[in-house]
LUMPA-509038 format. One record per residue (C-alpha): residue number from 1; residue in one letter; x, y, z; chain. Coordinates in pm, 1 decimal. Layout:
LUMPA-509038
  resi  resn         u         v         w  chain
   NUM     a         X         Y         Z      A
...
***
This chain:
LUMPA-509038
  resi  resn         u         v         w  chain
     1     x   -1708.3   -5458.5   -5206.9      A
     2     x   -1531.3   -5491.5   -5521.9      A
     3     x   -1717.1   -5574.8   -5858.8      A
     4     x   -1400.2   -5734.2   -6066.7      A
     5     x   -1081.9   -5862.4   -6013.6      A
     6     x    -802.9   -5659.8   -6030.7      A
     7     x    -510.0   -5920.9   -6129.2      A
     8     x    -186.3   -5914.9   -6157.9      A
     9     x     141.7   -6131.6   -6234.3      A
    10     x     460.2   -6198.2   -6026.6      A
    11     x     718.9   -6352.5   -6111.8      A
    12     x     974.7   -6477.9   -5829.3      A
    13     x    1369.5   -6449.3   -5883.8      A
    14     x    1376.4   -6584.8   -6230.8      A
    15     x    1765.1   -6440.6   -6245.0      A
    16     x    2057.6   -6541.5   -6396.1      A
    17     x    2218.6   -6718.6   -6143.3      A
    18     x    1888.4   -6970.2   -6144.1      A
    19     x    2049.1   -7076.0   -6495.3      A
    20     x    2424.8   -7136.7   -6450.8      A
    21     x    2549.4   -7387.7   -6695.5      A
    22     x    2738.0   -7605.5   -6407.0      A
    23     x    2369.5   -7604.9   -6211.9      A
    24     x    2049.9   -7524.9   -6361.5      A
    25     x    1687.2   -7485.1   -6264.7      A
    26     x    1487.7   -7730.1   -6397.4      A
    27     x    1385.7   -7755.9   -6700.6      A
    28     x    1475.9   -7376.0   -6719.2      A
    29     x    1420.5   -7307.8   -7092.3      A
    30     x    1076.9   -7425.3   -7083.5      A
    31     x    1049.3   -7254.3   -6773.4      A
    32     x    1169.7   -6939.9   -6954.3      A
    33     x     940.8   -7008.6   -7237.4      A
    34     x     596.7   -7070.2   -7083.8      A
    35     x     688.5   -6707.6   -6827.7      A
    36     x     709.2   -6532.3   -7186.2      A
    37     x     412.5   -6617.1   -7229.8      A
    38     x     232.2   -6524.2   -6934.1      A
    39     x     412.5   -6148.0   -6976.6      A
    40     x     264.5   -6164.9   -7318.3      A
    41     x     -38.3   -6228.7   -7238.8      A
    42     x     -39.5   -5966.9   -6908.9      A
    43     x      69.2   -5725.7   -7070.5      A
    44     x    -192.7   -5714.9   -7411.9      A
    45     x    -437.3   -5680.4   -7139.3      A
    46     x    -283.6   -5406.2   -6942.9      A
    47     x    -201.9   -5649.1   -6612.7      A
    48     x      68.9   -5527.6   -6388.1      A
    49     x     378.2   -5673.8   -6389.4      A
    50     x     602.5   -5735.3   -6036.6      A
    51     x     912.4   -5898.1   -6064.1      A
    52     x    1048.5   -5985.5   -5755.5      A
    53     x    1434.6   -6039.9   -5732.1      A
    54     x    1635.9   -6216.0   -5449.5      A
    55     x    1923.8   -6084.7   -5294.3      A
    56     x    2215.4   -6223.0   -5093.7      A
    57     x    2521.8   -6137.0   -4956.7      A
    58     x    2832.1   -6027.1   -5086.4      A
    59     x    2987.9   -6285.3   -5266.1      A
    60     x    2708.3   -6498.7   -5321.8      A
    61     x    2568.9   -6555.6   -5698.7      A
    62     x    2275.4   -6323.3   -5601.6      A
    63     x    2499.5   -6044.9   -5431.3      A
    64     x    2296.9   -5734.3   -5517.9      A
    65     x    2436.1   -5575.1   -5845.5      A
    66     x    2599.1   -5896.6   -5955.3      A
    67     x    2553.6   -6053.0   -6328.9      A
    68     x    2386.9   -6325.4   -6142.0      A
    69     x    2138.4   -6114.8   -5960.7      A
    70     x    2052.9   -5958.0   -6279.9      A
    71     x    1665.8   -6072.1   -6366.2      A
    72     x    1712.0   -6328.6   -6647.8      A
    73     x    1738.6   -6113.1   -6971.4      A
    74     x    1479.7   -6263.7   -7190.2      A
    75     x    1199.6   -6178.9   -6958.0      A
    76     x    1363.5   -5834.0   -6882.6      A
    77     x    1124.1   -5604.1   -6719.0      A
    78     x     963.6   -5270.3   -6906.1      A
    79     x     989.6   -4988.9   -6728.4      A
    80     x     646.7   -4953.0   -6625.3      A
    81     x     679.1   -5317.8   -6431.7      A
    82     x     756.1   -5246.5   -6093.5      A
    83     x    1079.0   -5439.8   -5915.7      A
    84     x    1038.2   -5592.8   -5572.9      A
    85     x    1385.9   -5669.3   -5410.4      A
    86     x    1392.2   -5926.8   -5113.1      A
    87     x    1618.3   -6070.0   -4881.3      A
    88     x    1394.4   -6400.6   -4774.2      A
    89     x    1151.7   -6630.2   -4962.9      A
    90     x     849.4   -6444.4   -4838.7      A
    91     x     760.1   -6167.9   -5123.3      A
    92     x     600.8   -5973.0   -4902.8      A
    93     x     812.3   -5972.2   -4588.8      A
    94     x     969.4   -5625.1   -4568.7      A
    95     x     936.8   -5534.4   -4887.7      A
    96     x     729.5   -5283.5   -5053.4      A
    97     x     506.3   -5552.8   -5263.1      A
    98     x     183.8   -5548.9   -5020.2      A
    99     x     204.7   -5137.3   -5054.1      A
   100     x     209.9   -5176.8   -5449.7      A
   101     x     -48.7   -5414.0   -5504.6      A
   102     x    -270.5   -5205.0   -5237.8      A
   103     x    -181.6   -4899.1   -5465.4      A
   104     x    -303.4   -5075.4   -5820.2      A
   105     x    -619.4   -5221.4   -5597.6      A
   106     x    -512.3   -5557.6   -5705.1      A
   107     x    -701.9   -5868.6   -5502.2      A
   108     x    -548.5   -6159.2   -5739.6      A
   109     x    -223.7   -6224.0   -5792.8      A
   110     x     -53.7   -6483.0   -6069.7      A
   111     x     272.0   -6632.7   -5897.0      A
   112     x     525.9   -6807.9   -6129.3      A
   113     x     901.1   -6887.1   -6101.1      A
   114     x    1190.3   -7017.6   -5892.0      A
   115     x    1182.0   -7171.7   -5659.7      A
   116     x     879.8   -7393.8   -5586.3      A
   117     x     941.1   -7521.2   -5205.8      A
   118     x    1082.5   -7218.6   -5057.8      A
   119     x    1011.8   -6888.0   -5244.3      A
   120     x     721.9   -6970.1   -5421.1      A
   121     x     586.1   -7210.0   -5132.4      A
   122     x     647.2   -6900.9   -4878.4      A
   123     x     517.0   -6628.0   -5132.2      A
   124     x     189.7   -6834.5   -5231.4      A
   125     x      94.9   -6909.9   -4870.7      A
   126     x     164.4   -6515.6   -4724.5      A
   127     x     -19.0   -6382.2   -5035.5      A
   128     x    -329.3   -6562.5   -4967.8      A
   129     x    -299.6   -6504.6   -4562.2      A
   130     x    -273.8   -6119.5   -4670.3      A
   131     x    -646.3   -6227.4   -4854.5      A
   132     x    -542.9   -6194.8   -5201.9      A
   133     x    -658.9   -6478.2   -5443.4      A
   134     x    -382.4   -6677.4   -5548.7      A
   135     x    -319.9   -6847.6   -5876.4      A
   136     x     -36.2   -7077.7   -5910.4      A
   137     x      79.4   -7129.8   -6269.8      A
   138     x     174.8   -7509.5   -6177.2      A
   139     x     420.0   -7549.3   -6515.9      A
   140     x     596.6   -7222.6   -6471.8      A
   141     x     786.5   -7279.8   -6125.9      A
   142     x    1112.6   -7482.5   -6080.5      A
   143     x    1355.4   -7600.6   -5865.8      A
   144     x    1625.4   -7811.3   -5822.5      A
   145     x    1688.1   -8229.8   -5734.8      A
   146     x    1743.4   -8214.7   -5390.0      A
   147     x    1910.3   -8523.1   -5208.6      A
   148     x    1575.3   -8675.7   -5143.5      A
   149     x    1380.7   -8589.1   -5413.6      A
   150     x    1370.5   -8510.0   -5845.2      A
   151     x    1300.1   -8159.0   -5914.6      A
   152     x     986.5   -8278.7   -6075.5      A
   153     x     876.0   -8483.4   -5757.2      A
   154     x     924.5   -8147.9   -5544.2      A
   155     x     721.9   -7949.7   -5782.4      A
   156     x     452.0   -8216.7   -5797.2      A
   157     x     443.8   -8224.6   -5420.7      A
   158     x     406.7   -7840.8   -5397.6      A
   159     x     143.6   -7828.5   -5659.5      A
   160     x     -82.9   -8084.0   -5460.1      A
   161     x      10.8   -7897.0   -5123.6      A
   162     x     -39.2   -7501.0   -5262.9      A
   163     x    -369.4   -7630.4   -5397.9      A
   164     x    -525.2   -7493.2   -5047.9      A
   165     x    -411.9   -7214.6   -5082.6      A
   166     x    -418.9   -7132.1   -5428.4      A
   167     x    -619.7   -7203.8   -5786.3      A
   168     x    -344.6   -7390.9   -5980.8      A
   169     x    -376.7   -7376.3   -6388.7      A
   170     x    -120.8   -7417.7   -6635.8      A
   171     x      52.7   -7165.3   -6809.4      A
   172     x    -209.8   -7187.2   -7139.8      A
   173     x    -491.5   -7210.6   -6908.2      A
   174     x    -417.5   -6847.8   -6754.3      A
   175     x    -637.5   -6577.1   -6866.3      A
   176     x    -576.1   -6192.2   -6778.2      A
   177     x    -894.2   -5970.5   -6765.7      A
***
C-alpha cells in the first residue's frame, strides 16, 4: 500500500492548431496563462510533466509533423517531460501513457487542456477506470461553441458531469507535493 501520492500533470493537445486566428479555443490566452502556471508550479516541486499531443491525418491541421501539431510554444515541453502522441481522445488508448505513469509510480494525475467534452471527458473517465485519482483543473480546459451550446455552457456541463469521476479545483487551488 502506498504511503503518499505520487502526482503528476497532463496536459491534453494544447497545440497550435487549438489557436488559429480564424477559430480559436476558448478563451485560449487565459487558457494558456493559468497551464503556465500549473507547469510552474509542477515543476518547483519536481512533478512529472506528460504532454499529450493529438494526431490526425495527412492534411489535417494536426497531421503529425505539421506547424499545427506542434505543442503550443509557450508551454513548450523540457526535455525531461515525457510526450504522449495519440490518435483518439482517450490518453491512454494505445499509447504508452499507462506504461509511464506505472514507471514514475504515479497514482494521481492533474488533467488540463483541450478539449473538455471529448479528449478531456474520455481521458478523465479512462484515467480514473485505470484507478488513478483524478484531478480536473476546471478553469484550464476549453473548447469550442458548438451548434447547441457556448463553449462556456459545455465546459460547465463537463465540470458538473467529471465531478464523479474526478476532484475538480481551479487552477490556483492546485497544489503539487
Amino acid at each position: 500500500m502506498r504511503t503518499s501520492n505520487q502526482q503528476a500533470l497532463i496536459i491534453i493537445d494544447v497545440q497550435n492548431a487549438m489557436f488559429d486566428p480564424s477559430d480559436p479555443v476558448y478563451q485560449g490566452e487565459a487558457l494558456l496563462h493559468k497551464i503556465q502556471g500549473l507547469i510552474t508550479k509542477a515543476r518547483s516541486n519536481h512533478i512529472p510533466i506528460f504532454y499529450v499531443q493529438h494526431e490526425e491525418r495527412e492534411g489535417t491541421p494536426l497531421e503529425r509533423g505539421s506547424q499545427g501539431w506542434l505543442i503550443h510554444p509557450s508551454i513548450a515541453p523540457q526535455e525531461t517531460d515525457v510526450i504522449i502522441h495519440k490518435e483518439t481522445p482517450d490518453s491512454f488508448f494505445e499509447t504508452k501513457l499507462r506504461q509511464e505513469l506505472v514507471q514514475r509510480d504515479i497514482n494521481e494525475v492533474v488533467l488540463a487542456g483541450i478539449q473538455s467534452e471529448i479528449c478531456v471527458d474520455t481521458t478523465c473517465r479512462a484515467a480514473r477506470s485505470q484507478g488513478y485519482q483524478v484531478t480536473l483543473v476546471k478553469d484550464t480546459h476549453s473548447t469550442w461553441d458548438s451548434n447547441d451550446l457556448t463553449a462556456d455552457q459545455i465546459i460547465q456541463h463537463h465540470n458538473n458531469v467529471l465531478q464523479w469521476f474526478a476532484s475538480l479545483k481551479n487552477a490556483d487551488e492546485v497544489t503539487f507535493e
